[in-house]
KOLMI-570309 format. One record per residue (C-alpha): residue number from 0; x, z negated, y. Coordinates in nm, 2 decimals, always signed. Last residue first. Layout:
ATOM   i      X      Z      Y
ATOM NUM      X      Z      Y
...
END
This chain:
ATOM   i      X      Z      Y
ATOM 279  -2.18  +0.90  -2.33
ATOM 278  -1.98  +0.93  -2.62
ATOM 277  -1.77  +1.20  -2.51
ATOM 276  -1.71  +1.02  -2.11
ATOM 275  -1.59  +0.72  -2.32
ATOM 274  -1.37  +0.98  -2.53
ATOM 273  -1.21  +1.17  -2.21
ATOM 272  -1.16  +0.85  -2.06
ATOM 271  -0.96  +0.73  -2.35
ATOM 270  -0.78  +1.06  -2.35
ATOM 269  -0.70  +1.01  -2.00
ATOM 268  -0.59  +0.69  -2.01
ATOM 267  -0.40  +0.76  -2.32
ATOM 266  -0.20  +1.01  -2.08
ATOM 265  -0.13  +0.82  -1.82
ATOM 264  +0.18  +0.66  -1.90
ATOM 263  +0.32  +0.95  -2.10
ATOM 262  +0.28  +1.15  -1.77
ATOM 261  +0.44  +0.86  -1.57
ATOM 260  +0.74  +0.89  -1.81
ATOM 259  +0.77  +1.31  -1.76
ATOM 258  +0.82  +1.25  -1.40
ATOM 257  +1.08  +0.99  -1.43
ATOM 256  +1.25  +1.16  -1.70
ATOM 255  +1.27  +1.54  -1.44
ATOM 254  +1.38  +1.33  -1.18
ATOM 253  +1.64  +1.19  -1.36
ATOM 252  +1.72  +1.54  -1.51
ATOM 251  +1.69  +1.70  -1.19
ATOM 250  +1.41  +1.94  -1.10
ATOM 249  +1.47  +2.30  -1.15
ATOM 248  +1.45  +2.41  -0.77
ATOM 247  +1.29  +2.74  -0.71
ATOM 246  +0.98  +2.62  -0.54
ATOM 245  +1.18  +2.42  -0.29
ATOM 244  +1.33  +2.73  -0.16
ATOM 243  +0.99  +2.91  -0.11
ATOM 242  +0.81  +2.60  +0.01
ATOM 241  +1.12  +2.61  +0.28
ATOM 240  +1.14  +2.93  +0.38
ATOM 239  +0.75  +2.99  +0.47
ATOM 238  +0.81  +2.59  +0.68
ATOM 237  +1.07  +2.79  +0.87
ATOM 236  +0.89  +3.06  +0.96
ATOM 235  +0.59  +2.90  +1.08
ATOM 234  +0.84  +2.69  +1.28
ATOM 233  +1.01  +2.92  +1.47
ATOM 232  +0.68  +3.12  +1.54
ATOM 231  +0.51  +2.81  +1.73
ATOM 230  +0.87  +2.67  +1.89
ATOM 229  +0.90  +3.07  +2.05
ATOM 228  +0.48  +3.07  +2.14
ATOM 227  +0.51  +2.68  +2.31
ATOM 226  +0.80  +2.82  +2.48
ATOM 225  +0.72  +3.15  +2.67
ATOM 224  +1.02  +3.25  +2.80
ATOM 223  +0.91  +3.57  +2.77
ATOM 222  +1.23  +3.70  +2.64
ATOM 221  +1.22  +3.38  +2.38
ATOM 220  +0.89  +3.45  +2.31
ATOM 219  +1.00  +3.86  +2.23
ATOM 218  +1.29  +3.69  +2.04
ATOM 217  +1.04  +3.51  +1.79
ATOM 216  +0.82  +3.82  +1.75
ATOM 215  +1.15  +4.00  +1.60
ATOM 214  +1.24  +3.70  +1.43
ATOM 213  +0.93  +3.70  +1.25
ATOM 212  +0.92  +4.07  +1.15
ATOM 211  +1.28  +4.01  +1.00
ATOM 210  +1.17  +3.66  +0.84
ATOM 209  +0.89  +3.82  +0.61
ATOM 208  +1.10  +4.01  +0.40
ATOM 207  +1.20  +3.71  +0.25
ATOM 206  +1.22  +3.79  -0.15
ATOM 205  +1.45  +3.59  -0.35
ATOM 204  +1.83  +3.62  -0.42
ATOM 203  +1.98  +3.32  -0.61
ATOM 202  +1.98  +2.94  -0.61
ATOM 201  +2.33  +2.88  -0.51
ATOM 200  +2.33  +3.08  -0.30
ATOM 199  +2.04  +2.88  -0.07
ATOM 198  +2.20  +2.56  -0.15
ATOM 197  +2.55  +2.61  +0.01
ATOM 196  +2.41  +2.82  +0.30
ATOM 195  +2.16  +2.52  +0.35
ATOM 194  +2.49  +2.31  +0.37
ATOM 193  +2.66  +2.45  +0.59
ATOM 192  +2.31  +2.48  +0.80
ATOM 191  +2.30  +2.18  +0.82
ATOM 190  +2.65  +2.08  +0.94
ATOM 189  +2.61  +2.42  +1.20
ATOM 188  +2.31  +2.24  +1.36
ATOM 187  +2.45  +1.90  +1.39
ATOM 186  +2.78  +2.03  +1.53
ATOM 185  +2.62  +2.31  +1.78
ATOM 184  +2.36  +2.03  +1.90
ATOM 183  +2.63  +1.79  +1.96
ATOM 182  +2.79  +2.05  +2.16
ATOM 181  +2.50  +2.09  +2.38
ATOM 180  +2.46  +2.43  +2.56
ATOM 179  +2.10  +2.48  +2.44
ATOM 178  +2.21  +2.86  +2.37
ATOM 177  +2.46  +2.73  +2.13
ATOM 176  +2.21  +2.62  +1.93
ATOM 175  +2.04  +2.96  +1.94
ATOM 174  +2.30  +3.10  +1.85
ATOM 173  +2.36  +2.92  +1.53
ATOM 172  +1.99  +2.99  +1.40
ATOM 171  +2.11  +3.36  +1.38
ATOM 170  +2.42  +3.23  +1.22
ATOM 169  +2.17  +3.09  +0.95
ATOM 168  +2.02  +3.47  +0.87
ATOM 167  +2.38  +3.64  +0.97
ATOM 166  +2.51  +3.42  +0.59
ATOM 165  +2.22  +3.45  +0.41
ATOM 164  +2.23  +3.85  +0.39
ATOM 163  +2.62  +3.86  +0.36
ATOM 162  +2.57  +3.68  +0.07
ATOM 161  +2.25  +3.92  -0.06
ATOM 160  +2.44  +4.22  +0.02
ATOM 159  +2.19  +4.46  -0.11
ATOM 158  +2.33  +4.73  +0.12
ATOM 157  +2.01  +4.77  +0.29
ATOM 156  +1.94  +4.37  +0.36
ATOM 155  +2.29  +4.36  +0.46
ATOM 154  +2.20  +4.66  +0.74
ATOM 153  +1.87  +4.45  +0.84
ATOM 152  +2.07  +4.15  +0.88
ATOM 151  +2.32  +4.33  +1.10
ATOM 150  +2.01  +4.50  +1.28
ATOM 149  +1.90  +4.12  +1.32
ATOM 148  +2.26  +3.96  +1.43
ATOM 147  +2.24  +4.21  +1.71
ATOM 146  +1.94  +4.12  +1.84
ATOM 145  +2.03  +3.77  +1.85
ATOM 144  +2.31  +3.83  +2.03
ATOM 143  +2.12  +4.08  +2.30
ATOM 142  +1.93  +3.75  +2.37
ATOM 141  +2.17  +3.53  +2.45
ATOM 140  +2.37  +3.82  +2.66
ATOM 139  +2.03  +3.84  +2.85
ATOM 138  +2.01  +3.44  +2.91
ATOM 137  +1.83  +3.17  +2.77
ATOM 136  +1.82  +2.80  +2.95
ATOM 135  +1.44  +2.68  +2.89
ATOM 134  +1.40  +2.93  +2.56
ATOM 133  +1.70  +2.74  +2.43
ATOM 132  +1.61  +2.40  +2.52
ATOM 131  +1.26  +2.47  +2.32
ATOM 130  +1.46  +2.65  +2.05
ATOM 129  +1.66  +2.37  +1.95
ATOM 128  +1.38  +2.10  +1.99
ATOM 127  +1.23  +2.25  +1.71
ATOM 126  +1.53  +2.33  +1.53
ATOM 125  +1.58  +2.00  +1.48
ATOM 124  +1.25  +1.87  +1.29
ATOM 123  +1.26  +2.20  +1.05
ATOM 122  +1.63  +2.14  +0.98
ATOM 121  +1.55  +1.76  +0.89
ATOM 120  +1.29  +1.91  +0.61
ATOM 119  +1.51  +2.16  +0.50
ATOM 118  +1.78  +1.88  +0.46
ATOM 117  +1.55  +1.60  +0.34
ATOM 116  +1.38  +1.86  +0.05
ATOM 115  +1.73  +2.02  -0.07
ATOM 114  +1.85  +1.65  -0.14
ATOM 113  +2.10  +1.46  +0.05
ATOM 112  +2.30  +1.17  -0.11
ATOM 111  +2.34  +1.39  -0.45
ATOM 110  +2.70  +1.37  -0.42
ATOM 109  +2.75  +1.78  -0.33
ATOM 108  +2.48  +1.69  -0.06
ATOM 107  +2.72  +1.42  +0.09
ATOM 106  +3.04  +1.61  +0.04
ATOM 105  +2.88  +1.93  +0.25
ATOM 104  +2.75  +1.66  +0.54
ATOM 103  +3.09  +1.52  +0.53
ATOM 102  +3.24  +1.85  +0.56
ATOM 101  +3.01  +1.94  +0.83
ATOM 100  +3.15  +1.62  +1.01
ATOM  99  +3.51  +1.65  +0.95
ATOM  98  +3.49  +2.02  +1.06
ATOM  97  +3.39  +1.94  +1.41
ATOM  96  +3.73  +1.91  +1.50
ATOM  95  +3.94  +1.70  +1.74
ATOM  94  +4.12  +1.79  +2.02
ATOM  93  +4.46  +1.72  +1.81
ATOM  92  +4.67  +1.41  +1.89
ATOM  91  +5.05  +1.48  +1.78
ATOM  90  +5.25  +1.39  +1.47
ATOM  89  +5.61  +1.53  +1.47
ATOM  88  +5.75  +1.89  +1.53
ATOM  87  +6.02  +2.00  +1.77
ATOM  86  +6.30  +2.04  +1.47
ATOM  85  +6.02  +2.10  +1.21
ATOM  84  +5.66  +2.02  +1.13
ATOM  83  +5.43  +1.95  +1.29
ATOM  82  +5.12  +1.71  +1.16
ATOM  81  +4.80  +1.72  +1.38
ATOM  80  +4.62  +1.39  +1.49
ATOM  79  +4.25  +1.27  +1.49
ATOM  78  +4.10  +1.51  +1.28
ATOM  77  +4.00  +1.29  +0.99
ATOM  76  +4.18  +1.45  +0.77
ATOM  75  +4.49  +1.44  +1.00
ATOM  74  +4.43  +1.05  +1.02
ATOM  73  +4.46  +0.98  +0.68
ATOM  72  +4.77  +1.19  +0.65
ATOM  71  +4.91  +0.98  +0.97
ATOM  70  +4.83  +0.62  +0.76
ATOM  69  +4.94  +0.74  +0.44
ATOM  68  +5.30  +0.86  +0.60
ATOM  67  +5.32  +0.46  +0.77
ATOM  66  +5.31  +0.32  +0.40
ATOM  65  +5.58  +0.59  +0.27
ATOM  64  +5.77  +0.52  +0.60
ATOM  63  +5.77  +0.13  +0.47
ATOM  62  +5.60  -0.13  +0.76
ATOM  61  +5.67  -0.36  +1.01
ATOM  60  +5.42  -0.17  +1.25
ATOM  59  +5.70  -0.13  +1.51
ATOM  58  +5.97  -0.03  +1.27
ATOM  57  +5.75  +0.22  +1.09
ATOM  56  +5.65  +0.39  +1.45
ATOM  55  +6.04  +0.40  +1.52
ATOM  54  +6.10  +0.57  +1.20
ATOM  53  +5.84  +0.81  +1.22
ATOM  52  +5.89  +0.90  +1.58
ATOM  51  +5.69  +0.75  +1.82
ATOM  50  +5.34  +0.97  +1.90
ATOM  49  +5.33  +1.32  +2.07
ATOM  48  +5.04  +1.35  +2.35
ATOM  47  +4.86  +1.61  +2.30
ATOM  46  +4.51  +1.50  +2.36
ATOM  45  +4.57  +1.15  +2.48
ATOM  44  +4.68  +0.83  +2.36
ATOM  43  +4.67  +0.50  +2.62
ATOM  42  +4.33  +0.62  +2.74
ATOM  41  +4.18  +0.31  +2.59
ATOM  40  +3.97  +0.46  +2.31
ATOM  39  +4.37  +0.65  +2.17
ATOM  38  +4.50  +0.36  +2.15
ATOM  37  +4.21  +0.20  +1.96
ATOM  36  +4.23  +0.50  +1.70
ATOM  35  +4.62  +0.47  +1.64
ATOM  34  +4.54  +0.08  +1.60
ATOM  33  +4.30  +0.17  +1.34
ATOM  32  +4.48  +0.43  +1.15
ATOM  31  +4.80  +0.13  +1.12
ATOM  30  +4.55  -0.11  +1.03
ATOM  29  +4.39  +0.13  +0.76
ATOM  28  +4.75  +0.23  +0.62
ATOM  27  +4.84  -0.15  +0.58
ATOM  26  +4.57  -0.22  +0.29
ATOM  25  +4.68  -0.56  +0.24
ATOM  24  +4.69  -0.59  +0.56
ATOM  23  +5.01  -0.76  +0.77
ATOM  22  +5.05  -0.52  +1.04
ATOM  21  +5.33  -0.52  +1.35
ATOM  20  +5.19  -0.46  +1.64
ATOM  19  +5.17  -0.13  +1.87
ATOM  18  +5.12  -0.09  +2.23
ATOM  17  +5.12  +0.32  +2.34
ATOM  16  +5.33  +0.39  +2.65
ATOM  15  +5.23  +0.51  +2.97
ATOM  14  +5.40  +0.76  +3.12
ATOM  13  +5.68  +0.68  +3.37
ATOM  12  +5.61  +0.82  +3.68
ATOM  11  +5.53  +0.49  +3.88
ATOM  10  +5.83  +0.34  +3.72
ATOM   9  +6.06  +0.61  +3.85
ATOM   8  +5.92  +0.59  +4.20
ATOM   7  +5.98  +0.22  +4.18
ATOM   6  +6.38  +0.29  +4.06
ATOM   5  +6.46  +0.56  +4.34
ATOM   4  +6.32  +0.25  +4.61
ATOM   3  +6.09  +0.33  +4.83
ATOM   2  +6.14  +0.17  +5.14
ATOM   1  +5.99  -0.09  +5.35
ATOM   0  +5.84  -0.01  +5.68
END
């Protein structure tokens, strides 16, 4: 029987290494960031695990420390790594964060890419399927959360906290994603509603008494377990909000020209038809 050596037991515990190359973009940063990422795809990187020191890292992509420093502050704003600083500090693989995405959702509405119609409408579509996996896996501590969220609503409501107000409203929407037990779910739903908290305060108090009575009938489905009612009064509710947001919006100057263009365009058509119909 042959024997294990005290070198091959070494190699068989030795970790395994990440496989760099040196880079010769333009835009060096990017490479670096991208052969961080592959790394990291083939198992090579982990969660936690503590890349080459700076110097060695610049030596191995063939590029300045200022050069390789761009590439691992890209990176931490992207969530991939976590910078430490300090005698036992360096740049290590974070978990990840669900941040990068609802800020990219907030950055896109900010830009003008979303508009308050697409995101109430897309919130309508996705709650829907929210509260049908959520009535299918609820549980009593599920629905004593929701409870409580309403009597904190209904204490903001009474104190005339109007932020306060919005803000339990759309965490009441964040239990129930969490209720499906989906983390994609939790991330798409708290992006949205990110942003709906953005564009809600933004355009002021208004009156929504009608939500409290609805969420009260909406939990009493949910108790039930009774599905079709739950998605039913979820979406009756939703659909109120939104022709009440949407009516508050001061159209957009472009949107504002456009609109007034087509009204030039048609009014001599309707004076001329308003003559014809004169002389008949």
């Amino acid at each position: 029987m042959p024997r294990t050596t005290k070198k091959s037991t070494e190699d068989a515990a030795a970790p395994v290494l990440p496989r760099f190359e040196a880079v010769r973009s333009p835009r060096a940063f990017e490479e670096i960031a991208t052969q961080i990422r592959a790394e990291l795809a083939k198992g090579r990187l982990k969660v936690g695990s503590r890349l080459p020191a700076e110097r060695a890292l610049a030596v191995q992509f063939g590029v300045s420390r200022n050069t390789l420093r761009e590439a691992l502050r890209s990176l931490e704003h992207a969530g991939l790594i976590r910078l430490q600083k300090g005698a036992s500090g360096g740049a290590f693989i974070s978990e990840g964060s669900a941040g990068v995405i609802v800020n990219g959702m907030v950055d896109l509405y900010h830009m003008g890419t979303l508009s308050p119609s697409q995101l109430t409408e897309a919130r309508i579509w996705i709650e829907a399927v929210a509260v049908r996996e959520a009535c299918a896996r609820v549980r009593p501590e599920d629905v004593q959360a929701l409870k409580d969220n309403l009597d904190q609503v209904l204490q903001a409501s009474q104190e005339g906290d109007f932020p306060r107000r919005v803000q339990l409203n759309l965490d009441f929407h964040r239990i129930i994603a969490r209720m499906t037990g989906n983390p994609i779910m939790v991330i798409v739903m708290d992006g949205l509603l990110t942003v709906l908290e953005q564009f809600v305060q933004s355009i002021g108090d208004h009156d929504n008494a009608f939500v409290f009575a609805s969420r009260k009938r909406f939990i009493k489905h949910l108790e039930e377990k009774n599905t079709a009612a739950a998605m039913a009064e979820m979406e009756n509710s939703l659909k109120r909000l939104e022709r009440g947001y949407l009516s508050r919006i001061t159209p957009a100057p472009a949107q504002a020209k456009a609109t007034a263009a087509v009204t030039a365009a048609a009014a001599p058509k309707t004076r001329a038809a308003t003559k014809k119909k004169a002389a008949a």
